[in-house]
PASE-880467 format. One record per residue: residue in one letter; x negated, y negated, z of N, C-alpha, C in turn; chain. Coordinates in steps of 0.02 Angstrom, whole numbers, plus 50000, padded with zeros to 5 digits. Atoms other than C-alpha are relative to their C-alpha. Example, Ala and Ser with C-alpha at 12.3 -4.5 7.8 and 13.67 -1.06 7.14 Angstrom:
! PASE-880467
REC_A_49955_50059_50000_49385_50225_50390_49955_49940_50000_A
REC_S_50042_50059_49997_49316_50053_50357_50039_49945_50037_A
This chain:
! PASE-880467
REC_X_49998_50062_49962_51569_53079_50284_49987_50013_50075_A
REC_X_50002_49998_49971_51563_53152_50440_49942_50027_50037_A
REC_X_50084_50004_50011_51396_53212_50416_49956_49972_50030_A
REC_X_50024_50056_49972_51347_53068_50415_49993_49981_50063_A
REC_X_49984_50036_49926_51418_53004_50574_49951_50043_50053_A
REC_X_50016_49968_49935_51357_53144_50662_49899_49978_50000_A
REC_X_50054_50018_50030_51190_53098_50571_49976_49949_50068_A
REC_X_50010_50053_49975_51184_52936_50633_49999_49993_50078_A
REC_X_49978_49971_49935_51268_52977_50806_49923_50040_50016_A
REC_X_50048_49971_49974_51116_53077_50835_49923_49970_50010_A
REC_X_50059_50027_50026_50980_52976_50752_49991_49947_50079_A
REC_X_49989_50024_49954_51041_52851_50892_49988_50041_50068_A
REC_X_50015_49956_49938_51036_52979_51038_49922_50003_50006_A
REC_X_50065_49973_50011_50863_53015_50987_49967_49931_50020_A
REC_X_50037_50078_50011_50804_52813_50979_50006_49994_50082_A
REC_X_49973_50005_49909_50874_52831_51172_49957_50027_50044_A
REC_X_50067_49928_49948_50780_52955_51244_49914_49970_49976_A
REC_X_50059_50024_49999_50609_52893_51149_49987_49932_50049_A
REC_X_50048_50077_49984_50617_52712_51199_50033_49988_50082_A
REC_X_50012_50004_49917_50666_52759_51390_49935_50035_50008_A
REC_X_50077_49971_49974_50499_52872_51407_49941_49954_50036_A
REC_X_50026_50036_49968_50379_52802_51513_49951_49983_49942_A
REC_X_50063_50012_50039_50237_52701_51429_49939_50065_50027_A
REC_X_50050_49961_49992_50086_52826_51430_49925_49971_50046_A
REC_X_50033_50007_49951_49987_52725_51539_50025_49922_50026_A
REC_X_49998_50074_49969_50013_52535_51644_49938_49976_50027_A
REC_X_50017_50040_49966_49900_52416_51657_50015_49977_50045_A
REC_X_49979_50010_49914_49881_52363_51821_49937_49911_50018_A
REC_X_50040_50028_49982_49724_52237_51820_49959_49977_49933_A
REC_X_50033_50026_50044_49617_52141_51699_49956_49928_49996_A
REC_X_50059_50040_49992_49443_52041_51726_49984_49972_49958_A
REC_X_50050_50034_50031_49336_51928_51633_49967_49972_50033_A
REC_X_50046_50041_49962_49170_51877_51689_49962_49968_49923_A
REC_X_50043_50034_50061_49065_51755_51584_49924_49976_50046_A
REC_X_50070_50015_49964_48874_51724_51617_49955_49998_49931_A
REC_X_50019_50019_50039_48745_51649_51517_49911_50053_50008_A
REC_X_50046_49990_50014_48572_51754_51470_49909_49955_50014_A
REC_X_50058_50031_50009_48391_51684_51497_49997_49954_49930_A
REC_X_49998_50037_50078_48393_51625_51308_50072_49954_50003_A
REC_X_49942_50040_50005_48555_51534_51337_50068_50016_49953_A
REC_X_49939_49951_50029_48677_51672_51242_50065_50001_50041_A
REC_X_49923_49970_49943_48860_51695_51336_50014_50023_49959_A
REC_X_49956_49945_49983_48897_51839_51385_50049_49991_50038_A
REC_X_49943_49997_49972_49050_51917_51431_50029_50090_50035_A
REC_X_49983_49931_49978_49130_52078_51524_50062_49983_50018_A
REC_X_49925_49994_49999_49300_52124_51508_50028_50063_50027_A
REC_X_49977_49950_49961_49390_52242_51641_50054_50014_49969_A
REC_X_49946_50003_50010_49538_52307_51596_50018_50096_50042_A
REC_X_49984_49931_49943_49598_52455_51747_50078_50008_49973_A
REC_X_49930_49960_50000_49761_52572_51726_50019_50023_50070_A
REC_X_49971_49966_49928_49877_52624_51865_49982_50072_50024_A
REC_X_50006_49942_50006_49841_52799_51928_50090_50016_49986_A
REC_X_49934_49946_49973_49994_52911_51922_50014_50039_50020_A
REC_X_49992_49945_49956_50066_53035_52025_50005_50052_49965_A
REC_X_49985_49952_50023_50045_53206_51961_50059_50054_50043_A
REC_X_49929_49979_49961_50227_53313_52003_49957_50068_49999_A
REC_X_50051_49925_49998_50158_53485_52073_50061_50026_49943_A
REC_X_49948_49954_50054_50251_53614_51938_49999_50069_50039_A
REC_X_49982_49943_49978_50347_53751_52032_49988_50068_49966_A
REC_X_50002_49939_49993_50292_53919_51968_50031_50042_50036_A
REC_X_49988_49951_49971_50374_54020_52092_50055_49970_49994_A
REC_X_49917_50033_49972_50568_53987_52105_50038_50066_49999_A
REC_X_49952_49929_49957_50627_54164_52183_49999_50046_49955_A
REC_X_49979_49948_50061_50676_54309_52079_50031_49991_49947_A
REC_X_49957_50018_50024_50725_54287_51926_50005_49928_49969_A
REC_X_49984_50065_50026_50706_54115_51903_49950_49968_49989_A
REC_X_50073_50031_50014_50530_54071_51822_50020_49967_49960_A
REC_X_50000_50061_50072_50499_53923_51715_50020_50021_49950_A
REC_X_49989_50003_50056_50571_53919_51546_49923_49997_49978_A
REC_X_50047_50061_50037_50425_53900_51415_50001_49944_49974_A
REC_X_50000_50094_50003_50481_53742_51362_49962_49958_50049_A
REC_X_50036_50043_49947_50450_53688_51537_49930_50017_50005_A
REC_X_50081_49980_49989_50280_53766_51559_49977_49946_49939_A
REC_X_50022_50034_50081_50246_53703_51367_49990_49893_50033_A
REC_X_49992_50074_50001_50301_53513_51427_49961_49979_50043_A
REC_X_50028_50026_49950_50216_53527_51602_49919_49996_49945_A
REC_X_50081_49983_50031_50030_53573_51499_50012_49943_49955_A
REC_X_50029_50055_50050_50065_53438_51369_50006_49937_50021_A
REC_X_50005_50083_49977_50088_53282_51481_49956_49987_50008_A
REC_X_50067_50002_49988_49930_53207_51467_50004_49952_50057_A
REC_X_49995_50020_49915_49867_53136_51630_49922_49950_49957_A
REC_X_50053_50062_50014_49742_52974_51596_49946_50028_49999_A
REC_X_50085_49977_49955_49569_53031_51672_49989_50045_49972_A
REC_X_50001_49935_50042_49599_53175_51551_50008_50000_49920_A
REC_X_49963_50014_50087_49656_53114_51388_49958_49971_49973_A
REC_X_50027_50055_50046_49526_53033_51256_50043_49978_49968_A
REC_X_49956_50023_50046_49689_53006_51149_50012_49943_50054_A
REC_X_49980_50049_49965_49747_52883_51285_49963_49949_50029_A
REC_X_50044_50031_49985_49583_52815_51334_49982_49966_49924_A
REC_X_50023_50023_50067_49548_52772_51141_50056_49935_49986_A
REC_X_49930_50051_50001_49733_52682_51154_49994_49939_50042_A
REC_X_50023_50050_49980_49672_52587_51283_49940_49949_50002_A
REC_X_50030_50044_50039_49515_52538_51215_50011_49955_49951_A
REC_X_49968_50077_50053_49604_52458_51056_50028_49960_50046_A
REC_X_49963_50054_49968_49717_52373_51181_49949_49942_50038_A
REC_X_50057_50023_49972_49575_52329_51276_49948_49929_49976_A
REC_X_50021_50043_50027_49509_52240_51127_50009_49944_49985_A
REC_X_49942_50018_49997_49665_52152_51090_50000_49951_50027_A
REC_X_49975_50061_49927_49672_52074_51267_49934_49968_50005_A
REC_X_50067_50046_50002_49484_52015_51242_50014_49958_49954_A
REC_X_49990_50055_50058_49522_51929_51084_50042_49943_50012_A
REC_X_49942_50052_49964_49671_51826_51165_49956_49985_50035_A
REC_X_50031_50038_49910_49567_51802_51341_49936_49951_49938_A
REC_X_50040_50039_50024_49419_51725_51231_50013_49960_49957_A
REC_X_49929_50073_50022_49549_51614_51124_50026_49959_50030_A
REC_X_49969_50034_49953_49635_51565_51261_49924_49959_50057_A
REC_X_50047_50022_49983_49473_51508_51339_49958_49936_49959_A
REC_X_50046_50027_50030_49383_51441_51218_49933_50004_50004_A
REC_X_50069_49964_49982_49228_51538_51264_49954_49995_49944_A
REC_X_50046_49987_50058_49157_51601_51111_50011_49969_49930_A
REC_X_49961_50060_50025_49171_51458_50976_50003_50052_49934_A
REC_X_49975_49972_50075_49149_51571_50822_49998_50059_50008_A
REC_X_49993_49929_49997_49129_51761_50828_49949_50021_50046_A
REC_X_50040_49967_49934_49081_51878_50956_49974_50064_50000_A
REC_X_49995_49936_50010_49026_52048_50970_49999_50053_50070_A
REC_X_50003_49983_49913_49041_52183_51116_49948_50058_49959_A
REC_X_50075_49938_49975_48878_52305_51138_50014_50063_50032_A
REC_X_49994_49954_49947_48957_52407_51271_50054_50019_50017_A
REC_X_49956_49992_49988_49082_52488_51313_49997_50062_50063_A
REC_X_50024_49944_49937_49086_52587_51491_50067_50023_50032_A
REC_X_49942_49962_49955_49208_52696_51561_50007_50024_50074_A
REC_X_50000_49995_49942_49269_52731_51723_50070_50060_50000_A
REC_X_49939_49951_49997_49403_52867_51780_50072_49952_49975_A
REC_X_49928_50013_50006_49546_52741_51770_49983_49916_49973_A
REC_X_50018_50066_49991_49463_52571_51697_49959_49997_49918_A
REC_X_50059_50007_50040_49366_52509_51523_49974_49964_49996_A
REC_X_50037_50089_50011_49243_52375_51529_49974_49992_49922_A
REC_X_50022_50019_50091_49204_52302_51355_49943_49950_50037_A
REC_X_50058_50044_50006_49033_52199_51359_49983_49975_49923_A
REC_X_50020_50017_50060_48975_52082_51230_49960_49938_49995_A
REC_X_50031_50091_49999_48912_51896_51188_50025_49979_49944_A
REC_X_49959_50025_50067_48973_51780_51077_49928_49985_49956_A
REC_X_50071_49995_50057_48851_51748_50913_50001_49933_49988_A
């Protein structure tokens, strides 16, 4: 029984620590432009920018005696940093998509289905391009 508790007791500690972690990136900004084609198609371009973040320098040197743990080395090398990550840039493309599908609902832009063509990257930003059909 006590197993358990400690089970549980821990399972809880653990749910603590994940769901304080920072989100892996913040939106910060998010565009829509709409414009109509020679043929009379609307189009659309959808911004959607991330915050930068501050990278923490990682002390290497701390006197005699007192170098990084590998853990810490291990944790500093696996924080991915935006401008660096396709896993996090791919995360924000779905999201990306997401917040187009609402913005052109909430509009009433594109009356039946749409499609995007383009998709362009920037260090800290993804534009989705498309037209509705």
């Amino acid at each position: 029984k006590t197993m358990k508790k400690c089970v549980l007791a821990l399972m809880v500690l653990l749910a603590g620590c994940a769901s304080n972690d920072e989100p892996p990136f913040e939106i910060n900004n998010k565009q829509f432009h709409e414009k109509q084609d020679d043929q009379g198609n609307k189009l659309f371009a959808y911004v959607v920018s991330v915050k930068a973040k501050h990278r923490e320098n990682f002390n290497l040197d701390r006197g005699s005696n007192k170098s990084p743990s590998r853990g810490e080395v291990k944790q500093y090398i696996e924080k991915e940093h935006f401008e660096e990550s396709s896993i996090l840039k791919l995360q924000l493309e779905d999201q990306a998509v997401e917040l187009l599908n609402q913005e052109l609902k909430d509009r009433k832009y594109c009356d039946n289905k749409h499609e995007v063509n383009d998709v362009l990257w920037r260090d800290l930003s993804v534009q989705l391009r498309g037209r509705c059909l």
